[in-house]
LOZA-961172 format. One line per 5 residues: their letters; for each residue x, y, z of C-alpha. Coordinates in pm, 1 decimal, m for minus. Layout:
! residues N
A> X/Y/Z  ...
! end
This chain:
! residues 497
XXXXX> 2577.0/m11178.7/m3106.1  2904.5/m11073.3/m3106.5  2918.3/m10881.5/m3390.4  2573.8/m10650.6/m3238.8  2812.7/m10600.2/m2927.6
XXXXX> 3105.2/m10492.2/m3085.4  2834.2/m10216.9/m3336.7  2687.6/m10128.3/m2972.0  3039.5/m10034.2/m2828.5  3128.9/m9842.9/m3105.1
XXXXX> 2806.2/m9671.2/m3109.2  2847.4/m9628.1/m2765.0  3180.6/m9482.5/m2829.7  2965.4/m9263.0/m3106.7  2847.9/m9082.0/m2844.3
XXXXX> 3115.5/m8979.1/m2613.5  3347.4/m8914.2/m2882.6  3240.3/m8505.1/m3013.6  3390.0/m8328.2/m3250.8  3426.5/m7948.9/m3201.3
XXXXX> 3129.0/m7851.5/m3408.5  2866.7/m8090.7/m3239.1  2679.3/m7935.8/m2960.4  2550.8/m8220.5/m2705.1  2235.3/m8157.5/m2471.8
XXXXX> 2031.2/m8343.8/m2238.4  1698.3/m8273.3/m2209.2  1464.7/m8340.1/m1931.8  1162.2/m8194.7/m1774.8  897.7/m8239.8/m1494.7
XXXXX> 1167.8/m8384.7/m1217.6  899.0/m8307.6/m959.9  1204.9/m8256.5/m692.0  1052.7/m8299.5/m303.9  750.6/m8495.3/m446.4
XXXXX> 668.8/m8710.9/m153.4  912.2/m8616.9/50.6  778.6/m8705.6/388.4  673.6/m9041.3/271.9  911.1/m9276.8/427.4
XXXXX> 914.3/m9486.1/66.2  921.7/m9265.2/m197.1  1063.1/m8934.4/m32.1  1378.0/m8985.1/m216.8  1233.8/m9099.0/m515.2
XXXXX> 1262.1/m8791.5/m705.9  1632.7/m8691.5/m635.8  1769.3/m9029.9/m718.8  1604.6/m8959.3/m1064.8  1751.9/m8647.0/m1094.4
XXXXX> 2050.8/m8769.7/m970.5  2053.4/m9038.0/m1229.8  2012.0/m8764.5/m1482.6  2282.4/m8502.0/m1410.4  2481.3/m8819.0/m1379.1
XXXXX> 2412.4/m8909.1/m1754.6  2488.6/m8583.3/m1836.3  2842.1/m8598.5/m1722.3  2883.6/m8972.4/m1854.4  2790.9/m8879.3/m2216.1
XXXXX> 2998.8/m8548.7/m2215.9  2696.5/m8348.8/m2287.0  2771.6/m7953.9/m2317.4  2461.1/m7830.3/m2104.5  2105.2/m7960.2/m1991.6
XXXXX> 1805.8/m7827.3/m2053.7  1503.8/m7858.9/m1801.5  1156.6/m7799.1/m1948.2  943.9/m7620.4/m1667.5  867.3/m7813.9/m1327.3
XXXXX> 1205.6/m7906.0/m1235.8  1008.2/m7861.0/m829.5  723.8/m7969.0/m744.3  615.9/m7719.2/m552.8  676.9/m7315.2/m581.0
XXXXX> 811.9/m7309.8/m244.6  992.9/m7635.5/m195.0  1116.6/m7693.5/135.8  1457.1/m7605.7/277.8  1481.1/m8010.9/253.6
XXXXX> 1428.2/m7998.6/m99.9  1624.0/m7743.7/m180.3  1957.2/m7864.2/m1.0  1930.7/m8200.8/m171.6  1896.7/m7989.1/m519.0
XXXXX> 2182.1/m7775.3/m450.7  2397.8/m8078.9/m295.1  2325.4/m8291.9/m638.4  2385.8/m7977.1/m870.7  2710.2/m7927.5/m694.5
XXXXX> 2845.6/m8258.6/m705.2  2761.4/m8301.3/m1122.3  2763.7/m7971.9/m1235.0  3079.5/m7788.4/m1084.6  3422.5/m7863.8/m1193.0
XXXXX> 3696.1/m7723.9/m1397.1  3660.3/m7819.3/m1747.1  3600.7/m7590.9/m1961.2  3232.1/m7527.9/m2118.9  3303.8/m7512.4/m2471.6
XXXXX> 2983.6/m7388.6/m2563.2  2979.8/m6930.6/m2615.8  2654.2/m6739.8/m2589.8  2656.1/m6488.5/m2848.4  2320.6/m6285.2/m2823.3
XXXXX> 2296.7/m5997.7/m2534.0  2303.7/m6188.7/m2198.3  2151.3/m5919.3/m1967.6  1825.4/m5997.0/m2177.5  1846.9/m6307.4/m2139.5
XXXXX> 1962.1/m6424.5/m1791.5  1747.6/m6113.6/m1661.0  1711.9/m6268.1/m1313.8  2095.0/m6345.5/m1275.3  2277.4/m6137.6/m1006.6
XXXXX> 2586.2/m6027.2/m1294.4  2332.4/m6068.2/m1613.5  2554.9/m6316.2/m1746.5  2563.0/m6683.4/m1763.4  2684.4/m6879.0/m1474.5
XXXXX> 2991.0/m7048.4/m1586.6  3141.6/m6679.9/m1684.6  3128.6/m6579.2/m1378.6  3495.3/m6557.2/m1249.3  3391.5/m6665.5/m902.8
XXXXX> 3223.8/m6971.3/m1011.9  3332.0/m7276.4/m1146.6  3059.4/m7469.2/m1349.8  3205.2/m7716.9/m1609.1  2813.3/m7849.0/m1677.7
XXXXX> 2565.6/m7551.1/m1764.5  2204.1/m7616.3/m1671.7  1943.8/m7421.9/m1854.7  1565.3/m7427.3/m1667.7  1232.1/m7269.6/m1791.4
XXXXX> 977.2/m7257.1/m1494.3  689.1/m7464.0/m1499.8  304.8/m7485.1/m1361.0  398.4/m7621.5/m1010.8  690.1/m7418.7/m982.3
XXXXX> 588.1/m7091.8/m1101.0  661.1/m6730.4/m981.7  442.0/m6592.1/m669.1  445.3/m6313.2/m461.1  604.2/m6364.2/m79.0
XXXXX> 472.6/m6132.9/150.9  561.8/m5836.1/m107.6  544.8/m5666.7/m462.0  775.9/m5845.5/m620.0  747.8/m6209.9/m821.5
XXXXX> 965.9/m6476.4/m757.6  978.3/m6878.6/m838.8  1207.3/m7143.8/m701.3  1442.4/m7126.2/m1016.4  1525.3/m6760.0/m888.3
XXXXX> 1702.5/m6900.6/m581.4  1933.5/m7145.5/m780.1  1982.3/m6906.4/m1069.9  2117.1/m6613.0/m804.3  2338.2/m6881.4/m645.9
XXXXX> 2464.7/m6931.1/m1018.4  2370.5/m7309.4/m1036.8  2122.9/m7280.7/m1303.7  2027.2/m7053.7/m1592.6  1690.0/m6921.6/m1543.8
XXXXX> 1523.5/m6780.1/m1898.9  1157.6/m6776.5/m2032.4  1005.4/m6561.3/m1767.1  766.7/m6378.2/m1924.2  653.2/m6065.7/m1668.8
XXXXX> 400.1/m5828.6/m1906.7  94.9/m5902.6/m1862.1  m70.1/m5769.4/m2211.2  215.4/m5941.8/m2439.9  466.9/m6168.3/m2460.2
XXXXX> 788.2/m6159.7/m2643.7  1023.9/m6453.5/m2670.2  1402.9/m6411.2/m2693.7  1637.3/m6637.9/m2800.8  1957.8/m6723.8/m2638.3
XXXXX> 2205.2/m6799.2/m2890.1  2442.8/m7025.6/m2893.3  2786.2/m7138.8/m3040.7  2979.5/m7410.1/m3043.3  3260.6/m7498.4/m3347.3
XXXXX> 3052.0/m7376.5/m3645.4  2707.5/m7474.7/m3517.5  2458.2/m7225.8/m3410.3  2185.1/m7283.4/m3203.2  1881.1/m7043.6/m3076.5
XXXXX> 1713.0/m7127.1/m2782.8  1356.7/m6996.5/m2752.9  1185.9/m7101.8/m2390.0  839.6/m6980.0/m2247.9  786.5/m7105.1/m1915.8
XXXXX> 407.4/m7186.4/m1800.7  117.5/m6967.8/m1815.9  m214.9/m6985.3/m1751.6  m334.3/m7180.0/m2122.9  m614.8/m6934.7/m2168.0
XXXXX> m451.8/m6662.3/m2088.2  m153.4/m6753.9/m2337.5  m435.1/m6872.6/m2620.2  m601.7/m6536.0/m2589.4  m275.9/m6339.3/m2670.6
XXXXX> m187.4/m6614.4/m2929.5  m526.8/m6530.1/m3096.2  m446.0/m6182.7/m3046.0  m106.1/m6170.2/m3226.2  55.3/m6088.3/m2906.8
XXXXX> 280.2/m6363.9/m2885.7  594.8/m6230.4/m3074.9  936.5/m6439.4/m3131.2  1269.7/m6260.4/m3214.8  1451.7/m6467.4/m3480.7
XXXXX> 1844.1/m6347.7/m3542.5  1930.1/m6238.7/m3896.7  2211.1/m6433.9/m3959.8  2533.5/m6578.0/m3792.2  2679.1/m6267.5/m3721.2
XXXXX> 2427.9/m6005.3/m3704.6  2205.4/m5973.6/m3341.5  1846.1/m6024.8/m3349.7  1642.6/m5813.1/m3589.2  1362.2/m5821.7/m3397.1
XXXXX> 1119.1/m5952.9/m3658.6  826.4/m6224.7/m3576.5  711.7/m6481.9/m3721.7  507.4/m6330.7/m3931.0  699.1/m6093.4/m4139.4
XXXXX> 971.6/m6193.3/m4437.8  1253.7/m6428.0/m4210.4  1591.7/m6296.6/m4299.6  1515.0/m6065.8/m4578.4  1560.1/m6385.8/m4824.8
XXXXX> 1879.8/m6549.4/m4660.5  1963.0/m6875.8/m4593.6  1861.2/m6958.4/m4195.1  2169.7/m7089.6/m4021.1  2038.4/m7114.2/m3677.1
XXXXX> 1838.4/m7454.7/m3528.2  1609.7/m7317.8/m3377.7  1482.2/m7517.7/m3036.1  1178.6/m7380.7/m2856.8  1110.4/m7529.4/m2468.3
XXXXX> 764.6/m7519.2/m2319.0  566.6/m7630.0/m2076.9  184.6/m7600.4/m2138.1  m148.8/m7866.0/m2214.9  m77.9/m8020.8/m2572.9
XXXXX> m405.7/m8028.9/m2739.7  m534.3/m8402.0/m2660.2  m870.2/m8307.7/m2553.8  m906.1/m8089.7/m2356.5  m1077.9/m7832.0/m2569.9
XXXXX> m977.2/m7546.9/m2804.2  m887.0/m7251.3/m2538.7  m713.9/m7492.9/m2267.5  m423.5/m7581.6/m2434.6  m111.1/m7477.7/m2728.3
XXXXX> m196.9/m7616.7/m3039.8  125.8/m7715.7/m3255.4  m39.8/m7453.3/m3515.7  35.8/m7183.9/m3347.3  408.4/m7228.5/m3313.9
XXXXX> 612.5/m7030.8/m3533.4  692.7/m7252.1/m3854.4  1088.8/m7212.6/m3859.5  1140.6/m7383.5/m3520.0  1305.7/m7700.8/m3619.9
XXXXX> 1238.2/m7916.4/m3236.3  1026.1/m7846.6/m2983.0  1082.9/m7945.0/m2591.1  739.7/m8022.4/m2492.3  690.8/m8011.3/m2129.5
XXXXX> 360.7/m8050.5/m1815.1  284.4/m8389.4/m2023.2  405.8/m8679.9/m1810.4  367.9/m8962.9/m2058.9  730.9/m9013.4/m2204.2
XXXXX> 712.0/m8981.0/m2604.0  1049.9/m8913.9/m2616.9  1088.9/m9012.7/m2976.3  1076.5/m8675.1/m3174.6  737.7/m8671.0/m3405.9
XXXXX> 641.4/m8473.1/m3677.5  399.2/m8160.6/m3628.8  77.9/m8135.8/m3776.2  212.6/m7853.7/m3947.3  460.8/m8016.8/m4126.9
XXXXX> 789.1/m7814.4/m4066.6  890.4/m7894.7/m3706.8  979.8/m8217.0/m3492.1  845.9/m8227.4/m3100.0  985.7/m8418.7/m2828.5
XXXXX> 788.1/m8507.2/m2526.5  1020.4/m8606.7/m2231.5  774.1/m8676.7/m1956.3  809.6/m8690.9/m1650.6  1124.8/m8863.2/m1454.5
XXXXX> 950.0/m8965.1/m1152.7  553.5/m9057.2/m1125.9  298.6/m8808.4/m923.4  m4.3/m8980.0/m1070.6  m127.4/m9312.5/m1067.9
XXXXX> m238.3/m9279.0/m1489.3  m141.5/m9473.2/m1758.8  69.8/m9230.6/m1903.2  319.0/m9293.3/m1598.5  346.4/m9649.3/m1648.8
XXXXX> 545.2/m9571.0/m1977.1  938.8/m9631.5/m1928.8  1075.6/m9319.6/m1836.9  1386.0/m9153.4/m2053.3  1575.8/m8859.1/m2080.8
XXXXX> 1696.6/m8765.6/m2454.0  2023.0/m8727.6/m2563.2  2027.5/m8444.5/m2871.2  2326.6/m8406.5/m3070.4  2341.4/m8084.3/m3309.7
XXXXX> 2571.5/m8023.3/m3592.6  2498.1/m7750.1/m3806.5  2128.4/m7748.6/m3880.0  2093.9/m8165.0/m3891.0  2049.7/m8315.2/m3521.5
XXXXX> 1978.3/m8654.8/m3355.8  1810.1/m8712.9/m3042.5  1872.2/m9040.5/m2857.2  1658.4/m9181.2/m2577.4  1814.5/m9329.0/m2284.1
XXXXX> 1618.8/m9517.9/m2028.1  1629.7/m9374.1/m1675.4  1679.1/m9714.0/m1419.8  1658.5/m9487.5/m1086.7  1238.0/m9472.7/m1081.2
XXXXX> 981.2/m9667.8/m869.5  831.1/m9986.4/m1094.8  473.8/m9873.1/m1166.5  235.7/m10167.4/m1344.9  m121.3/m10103.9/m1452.7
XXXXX> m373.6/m10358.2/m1541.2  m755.1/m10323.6/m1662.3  m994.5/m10662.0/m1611.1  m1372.2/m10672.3/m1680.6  m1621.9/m10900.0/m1478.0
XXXXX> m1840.9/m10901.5/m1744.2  m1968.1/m11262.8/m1889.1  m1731.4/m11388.9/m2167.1  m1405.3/m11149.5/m2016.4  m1250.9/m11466.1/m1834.7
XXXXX> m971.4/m11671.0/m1997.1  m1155.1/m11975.7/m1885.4  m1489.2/m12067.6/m1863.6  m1480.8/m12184.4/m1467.2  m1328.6/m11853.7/m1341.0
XXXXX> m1631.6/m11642.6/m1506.6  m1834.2/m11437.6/m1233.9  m2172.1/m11489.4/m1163.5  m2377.0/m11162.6/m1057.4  m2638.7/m11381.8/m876.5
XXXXX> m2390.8/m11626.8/m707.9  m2475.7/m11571.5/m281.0  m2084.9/m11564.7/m270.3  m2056.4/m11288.9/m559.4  m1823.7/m11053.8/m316.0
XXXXX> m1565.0/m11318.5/m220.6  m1547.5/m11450.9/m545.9  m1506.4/m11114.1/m686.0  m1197.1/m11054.5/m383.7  m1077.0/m11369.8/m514.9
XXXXX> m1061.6/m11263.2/m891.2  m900.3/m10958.1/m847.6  m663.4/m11034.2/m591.5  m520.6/m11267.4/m814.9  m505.6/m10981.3/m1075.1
XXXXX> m338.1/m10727.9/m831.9  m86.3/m11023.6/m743.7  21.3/m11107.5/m1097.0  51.1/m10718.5/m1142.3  289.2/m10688.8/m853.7
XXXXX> 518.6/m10973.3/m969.6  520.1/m10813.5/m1318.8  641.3/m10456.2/m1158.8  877.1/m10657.1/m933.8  1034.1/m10768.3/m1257.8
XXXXX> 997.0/m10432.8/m1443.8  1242.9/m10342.5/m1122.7  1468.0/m10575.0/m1111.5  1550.0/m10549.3/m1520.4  1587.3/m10150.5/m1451.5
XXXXX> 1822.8/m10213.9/m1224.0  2017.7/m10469.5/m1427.7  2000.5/m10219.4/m1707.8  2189.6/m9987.0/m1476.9  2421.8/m10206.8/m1402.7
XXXXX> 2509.7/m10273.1/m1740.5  2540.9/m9963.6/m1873.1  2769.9/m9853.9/m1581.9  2972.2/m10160.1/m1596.5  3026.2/m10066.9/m2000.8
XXXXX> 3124.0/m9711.8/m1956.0  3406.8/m9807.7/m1713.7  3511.3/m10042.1/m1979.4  3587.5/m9790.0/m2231.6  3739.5/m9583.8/m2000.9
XXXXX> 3980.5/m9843.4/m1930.2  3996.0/m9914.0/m2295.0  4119.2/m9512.9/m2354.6  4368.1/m9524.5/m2095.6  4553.5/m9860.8/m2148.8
XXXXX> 4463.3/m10048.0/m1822.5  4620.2/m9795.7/m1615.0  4387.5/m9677.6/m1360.1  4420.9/m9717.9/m979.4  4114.0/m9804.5/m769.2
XXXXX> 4066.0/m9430.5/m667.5  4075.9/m9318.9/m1048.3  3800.3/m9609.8/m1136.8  3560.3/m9455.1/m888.8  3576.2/m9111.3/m1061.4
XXXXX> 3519.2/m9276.2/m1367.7  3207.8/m9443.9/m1251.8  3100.3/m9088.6/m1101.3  3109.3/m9233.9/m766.8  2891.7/m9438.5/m559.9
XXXXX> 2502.0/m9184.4/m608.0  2388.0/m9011.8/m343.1  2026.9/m9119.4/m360.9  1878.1/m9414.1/m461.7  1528.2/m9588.1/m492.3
XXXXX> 1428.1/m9676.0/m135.4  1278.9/m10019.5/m114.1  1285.9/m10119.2/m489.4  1058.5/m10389.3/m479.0  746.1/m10224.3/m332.0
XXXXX> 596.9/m10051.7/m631.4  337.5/m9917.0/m776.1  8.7/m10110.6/m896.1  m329.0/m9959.5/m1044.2  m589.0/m10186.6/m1184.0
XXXXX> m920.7/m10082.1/m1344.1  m1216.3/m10276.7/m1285.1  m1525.6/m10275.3/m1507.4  m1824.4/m10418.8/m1328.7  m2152.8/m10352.9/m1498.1
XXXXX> m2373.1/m10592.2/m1324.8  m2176.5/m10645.0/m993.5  m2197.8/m10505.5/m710.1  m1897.9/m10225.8/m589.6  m1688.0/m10379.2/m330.5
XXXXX> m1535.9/m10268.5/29.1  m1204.5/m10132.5/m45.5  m1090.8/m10148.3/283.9  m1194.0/m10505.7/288.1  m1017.8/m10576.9/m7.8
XXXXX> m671.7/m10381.9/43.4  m650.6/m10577.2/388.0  m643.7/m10903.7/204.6  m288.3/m10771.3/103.5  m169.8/m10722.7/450.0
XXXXX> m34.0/m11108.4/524.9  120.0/m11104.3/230.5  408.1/m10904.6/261.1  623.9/m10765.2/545.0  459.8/m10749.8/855.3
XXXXX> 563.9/m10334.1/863.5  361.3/m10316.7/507.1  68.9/m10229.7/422.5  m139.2/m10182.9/103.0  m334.3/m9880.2/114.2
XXXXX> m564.2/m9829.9/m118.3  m510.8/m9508.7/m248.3  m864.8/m9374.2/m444.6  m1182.7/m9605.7/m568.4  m1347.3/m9384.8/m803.1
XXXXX> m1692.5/m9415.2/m1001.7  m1675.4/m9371.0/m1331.2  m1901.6/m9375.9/m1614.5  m1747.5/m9510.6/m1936.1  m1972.8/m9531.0/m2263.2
XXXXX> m2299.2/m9614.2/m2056.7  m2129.9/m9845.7/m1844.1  m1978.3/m9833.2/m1502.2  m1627.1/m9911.5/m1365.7  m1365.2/m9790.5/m1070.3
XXXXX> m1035.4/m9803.2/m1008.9  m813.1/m9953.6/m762.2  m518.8/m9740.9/m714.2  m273.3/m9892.9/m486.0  84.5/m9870.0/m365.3
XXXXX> 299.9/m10054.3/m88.9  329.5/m9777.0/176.0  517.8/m9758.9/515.2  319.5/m9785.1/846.7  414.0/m9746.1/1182.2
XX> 295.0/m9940.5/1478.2  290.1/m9768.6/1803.3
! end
């Protein structure tokens, strides 16, 4: 055991130790910031997690972040929303060390909606030590306010010079991706982003060979303005990685025209940032294509009571060095605990032979409120516990990065000095950890549907008097010839008047 904590730490010190060629991002998307907001639970559920994030950003000395579409939840977020954004970006993303990253491709086409055309932290009137790079996404896409001209959220915080729009796409007929180009040491990076459009729309153009994507020649040459298609580089040796951000459907379904399919992206990307999917597949996989690794972040706080949100939620933690990189997932602690459960009252479905349901039993409905109450109840203990080991994660993790701080500088630090360490005590956390989220699907071929608001008032004694379990949808589904519905149900705040 001691010998795994000792590898850990120096692992751990791995990763805040760079050299000057390795460029470090974090990469996140669909932070959903002012989802919920007037619920008195989870209305600060989303800028804890963002919190959390920027906040992982500055304790792994990463050299930017990148945000894959949907950063708000809504295209006009409320003043609320946006002075909690700008309060968190200020606190974790200004300050006076140096970025040591350079942009090296032409800046006034990239950072187009920028008030100087530039990128924020060379603007001599700012001082940003921790450059955040943002595609939009579906929910927080560009519309027209009471005139002619287009704009999203992302334009508000990239003209205040806290974030670096890019990806905006305004022809209608074509679209033409750019790269941003970066350098750090002797690594070379081009970022590609396309922020969301309407999927047929974008398949359409896709189909029509209007999508093009610039690729530079070499290291130091500007872009050629080639596509995918032609000869890349006239026969030289790429020396750019090549990252592409995007935030459309992944095809999973949902038929030919309504989605990207990983065919269609340009062969010589070597990682794509795949955003809109919620379901955290952080780990990078291989394409179908064969040439190209995608990451899937997900989302960092839940909007949806699916499956896919019940999957721990991370950020990733890519490290580039030359053309080779390696992406490392780190759990986020700072969401709600979200369990889900499926149960079938079916003959044969029980675990013992006594607690099986009989269709024809006079008391069918209370033994049925019986049977899944006691399903709902094990399902709330189990997210309880999912909680509580999040937050002891935190703890951990926070506890071990003051540690080799005061490993680096000999013991030495004052009580004022350990706080800035520790990046100070967050600004937003999870309010009211332990009431989470529960959703339990119920397969009932042969029984009878139940009252829902009979059975989400059997919750009602046991928990705080001010609580309540609401029961959020019941829906009727038909799976494979049989039927089913879904509780969906989360501890929520009433008031008593």
């Amino acid at each position: 055991d001691d010998d795994q904590e000792e590898e850990e730490e120096e692992d751990d010190d791995e990763d805040d130790e760079l050299d000057e060629d390795t460029l470090r991002v974090l990469i996140s998307t669909d932070n959903h910031l002012g989802y919920a907001e007037r619920d008195p639970i989870r209305g600060l559920d989303s800028f804890a997690a963002f919190e959390e994030v920027l906040a992982l950003a500055k304790r792994h000395k990463c050299d930017m972040v990148l945000f894959a579409g949907d950063l708000f939840h809504e295209n006009k977020p409320s003043r609320r929303t946006l002075h909690k954004t700008m309060t968190i970006i200020r606190k974790y993303c200004m300050g006076s060390n140096p970025v040591q990253i350079q942009i090296v491709s032409n800046q006034e086409q990239n950072f187009k909606r920028s008030l100087h055309g530039r990128v924020n932290y060379e603007d001599e009137f700012y001082s940003v030590d921790l450059p955040i790079f943002a595609i939009h996404g579906n929910h927080d896409d560009p519309t027209r306010d009471g005139g002619t001209e287009m704009l999203a959220a992302l334009d508000l915080l990239s003209i205040s010079n806290f974030v670096n729009y890019f990806g905006r796409q305004d022809e209608v007929d074509k679209v033409e991706v750019s790269p941003i180009l970066l350098r750090k040491g002797s690594t070379n990076v081009a970022l590609y982003g396309m922020g969301s459009m309407r999927d047929e729309r974008l398949n359409r153009m896709w189909q029509g060979k209007k999508v093009r994507f610039l690729r530079p020649e070499n290291v130091n040459s500007p872009l050629d303005g080639t596509n995918d298609e032609d000869e890349a580089n006239n026969g030289q040796e790429n020396t750019w990685f090549n990252i592409f951000a995007l935030h459309q459907n992944r095809d999973t379904g949902r038929g030919a025209k309504n989605c990207v399919h990983e065919s269609m992206i340009p062969e010589w990307m070597d990682l794509v940032v795949w955003g809109h999917e919620h379901e955290c597949r952080i780990v990078p996989d291989e394409s179908l294509v064969g040439t190209f690794r995608i990451t899937q972040p997900g989302s960092s706080v839940a909007t949806s009571l699916v499956q896919g949100e019940a999957v721990r939620k991370h950020i990733g933690l890519l490290d580039i060095r030359g053309c080779q990189f390696r992406l490392k997932p780190i759990p986020l602690s700072m969401v709600r605990a979200f369990a889900t459960g499926e149960v079938s009252l079916g003959r044969g479905n029980a675990m013992n032979a006594e607690d099986e349901l009989d269709p024809d039993d006079p008391k069918v409905e209370e033994n049925m409120m019986e049977y899944l109450s006691a399903h709902v109840s094990r399902l709330i203990d189990d997210a309880r516990e999912q909680g509580k080991n999040l937050r002891e994660d935190a703890l951990v993790e926070a506890n071990k990065a003051l540690q080799r701080k005061r490993h680096r500088r000999n013991h030495n630090e004052d009580d004022e000095e350990m706080g800035e360490m520790g990046l100070g005590k967050p600004m937003f956390t999870i309010q009211k950890p332990d009431q989470v989220l529960v959703r339990l699907k119920v397969e009932h071929t042969g029984f009878s549907t139940l009252n829902n608001q009979r059975f989400g008032a059997r919750f009602v004694s046991e928990v705080v008097s001010t609580f309540l379990f609401m029961l959020r949808c019941v829906t009727l589904l038909l799976l494979s010839g049989r039927s089913s519905y879904h509780f969906s149900m989360f501890l929520s705040c009433i008031q008593h008047y």
